[in-house]
N, C-alpha and C positions, 0 to 999 in steps of 0.2 A: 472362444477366448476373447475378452475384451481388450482394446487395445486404451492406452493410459496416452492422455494428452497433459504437457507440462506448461504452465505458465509460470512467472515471476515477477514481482515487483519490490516495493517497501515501502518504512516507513523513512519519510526524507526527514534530517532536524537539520538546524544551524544554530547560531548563536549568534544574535546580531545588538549590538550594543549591550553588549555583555548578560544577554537574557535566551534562553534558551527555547526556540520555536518551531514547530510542528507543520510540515505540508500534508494540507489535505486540496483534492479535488474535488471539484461538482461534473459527475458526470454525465451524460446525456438524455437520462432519467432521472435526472435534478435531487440524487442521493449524495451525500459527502463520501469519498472513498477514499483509495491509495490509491495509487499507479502501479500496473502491473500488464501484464501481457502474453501472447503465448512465442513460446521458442520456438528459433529459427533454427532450420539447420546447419550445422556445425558449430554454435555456439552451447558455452556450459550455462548452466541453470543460473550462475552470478551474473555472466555473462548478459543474461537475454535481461534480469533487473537493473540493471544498470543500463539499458540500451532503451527499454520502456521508460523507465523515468527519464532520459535525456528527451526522447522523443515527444512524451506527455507531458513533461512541465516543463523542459527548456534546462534544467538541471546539471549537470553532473557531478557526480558525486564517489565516493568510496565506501564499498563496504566495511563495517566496522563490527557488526556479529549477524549472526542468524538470527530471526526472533523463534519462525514453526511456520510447517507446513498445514495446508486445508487441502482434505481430499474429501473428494464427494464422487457420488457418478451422475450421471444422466444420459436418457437416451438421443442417440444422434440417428435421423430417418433412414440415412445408410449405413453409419455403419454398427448399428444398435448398441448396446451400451457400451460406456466410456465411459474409464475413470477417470478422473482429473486431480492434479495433484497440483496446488498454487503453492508456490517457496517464499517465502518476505524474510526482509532483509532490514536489519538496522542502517541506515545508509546518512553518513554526512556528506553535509552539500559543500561539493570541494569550489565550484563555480557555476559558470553559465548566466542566465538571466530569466527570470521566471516568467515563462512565454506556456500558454495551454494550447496543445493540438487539439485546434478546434475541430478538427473532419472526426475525432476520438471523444472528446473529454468540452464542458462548458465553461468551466474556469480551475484556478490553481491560486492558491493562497497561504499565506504562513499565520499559525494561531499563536499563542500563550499555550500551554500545554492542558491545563483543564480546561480551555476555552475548545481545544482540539477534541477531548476526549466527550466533552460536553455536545458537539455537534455529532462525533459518529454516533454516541448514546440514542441522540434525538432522531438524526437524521440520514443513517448510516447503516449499511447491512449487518445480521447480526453476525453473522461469521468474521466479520473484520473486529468487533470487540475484543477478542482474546488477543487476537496480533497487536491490536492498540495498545494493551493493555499492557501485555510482555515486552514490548517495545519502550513504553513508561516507565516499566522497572528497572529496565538494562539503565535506562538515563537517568534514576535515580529519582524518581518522579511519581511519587505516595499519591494514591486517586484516593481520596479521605472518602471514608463510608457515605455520607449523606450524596457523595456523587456517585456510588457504585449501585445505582438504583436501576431498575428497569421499566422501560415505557412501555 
């Protein structure tokens, strides 16, 4: 029986001089991503994204919806296959200071919203496209055809 590994993160927005903006990371293999992380014990799956984004960007924040789950497997040498299941979260940035755990992640930064969806496009896993994307729409935020292209 394979045993199912949980991580969690999201997407962080804010709104800072009345314009509404997007945190992405560069992470340690120089891809733009989200922040996310694997659960700790006794914490719930909200729990463990809201405690990876405080830790990777300096953040905190509140959840404000679900966007969807990614599950995939892969095999681990001991203990052979594992499913994995990552949770993201719509999440406003309630405070903090945008600080990247550097021993984790290369940097952290807030975009314009196609400026965001433009960098995971280019430079970003593809699995994170749909969370991007579903995340966009919750916030009201039309990705106009000519940018819904693939590289």
């Amino acid at each position: 029986m394979a045993r199912t590994k949980f991580s969690a993160g999201g997407v962080v927005y804010r709104y800072h001089a009345g314009a509404l903006q997007i945190q992405l990371i560069l992470d340690r293999y120089g891809k733009h991503s989200l922040p996310k992380g694997k659960m700790e014990a006794g914490e719930t799956i909200e729990e463990t994204a809201l405690r990876e984004i405080r830790e990777e960007t300096g953040i905190v924040g509140s959840i404000t919806s679900p966007v969807d789950i990614i599950a995939y497997k892969y095999h681990h040498p001991v203990y052979g296959q594992v499913n994995k299941e990552v949770h993201y979260y719509l999440v406003k940035a309630e405070g903090g200071s945008l600080k990247p755990q550097i021993e984790e992640i290369n940097g952290v930064d807030w975009y314009e919203p196609l400026a965001a969806w433009r960098k995971q496009r280019s430079n970003g896993y593809n699995n994170n496209d749909i969370i991007l994307r579903k995340a966009l729409k919750l916030l009201n935020v039309p990705i106009p055809p000519a940018e819904d292209i693939t590289f």
